[in-house]
C-alpha positions, 0 to 999 in steps of 0.5 A: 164415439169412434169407430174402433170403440174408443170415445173422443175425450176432446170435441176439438172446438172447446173445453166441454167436458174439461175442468182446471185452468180452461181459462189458461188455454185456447183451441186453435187450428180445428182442434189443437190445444195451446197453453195462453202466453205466460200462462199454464195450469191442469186440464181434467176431464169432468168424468173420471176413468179407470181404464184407459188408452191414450193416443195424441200427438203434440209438438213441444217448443225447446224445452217444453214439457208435456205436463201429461200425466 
């Protein structure tokens, strides 16, 4: 749990907590998340939220697409 009360959803060394295309996916660099070459697919967390606050940062090749939703 973070200090303002909020709960980290990403543990920044593997897909615990995660569901969908795990295998499609890598974490690198401490704590990114890369999508495989050629590859894609949803991430889900396992526990389900009704209300929520997100805060992220990602960096998207040209015409990337976020997927976050």
């Amino acid at each position: 749990k973070a200090e303002d009360g909020m709960t980290t959803i990403f543990n920044g060394k593997d897909f615990d907590g995660w569901q969908g295309a795990t295998e499609n996916y890598e974490v690198i660099d401490g704590g990114a998340l890369r999508c495989k070459k050629a590859k894609g697919g949803a991430l889900f967390t396992k526990d389900e939220s009704a209300d929520f606050q997100v805060a992220l940062e990602f960096k998207l090749p040209p015409n990337g697409n976020n997927g976050l939703a």
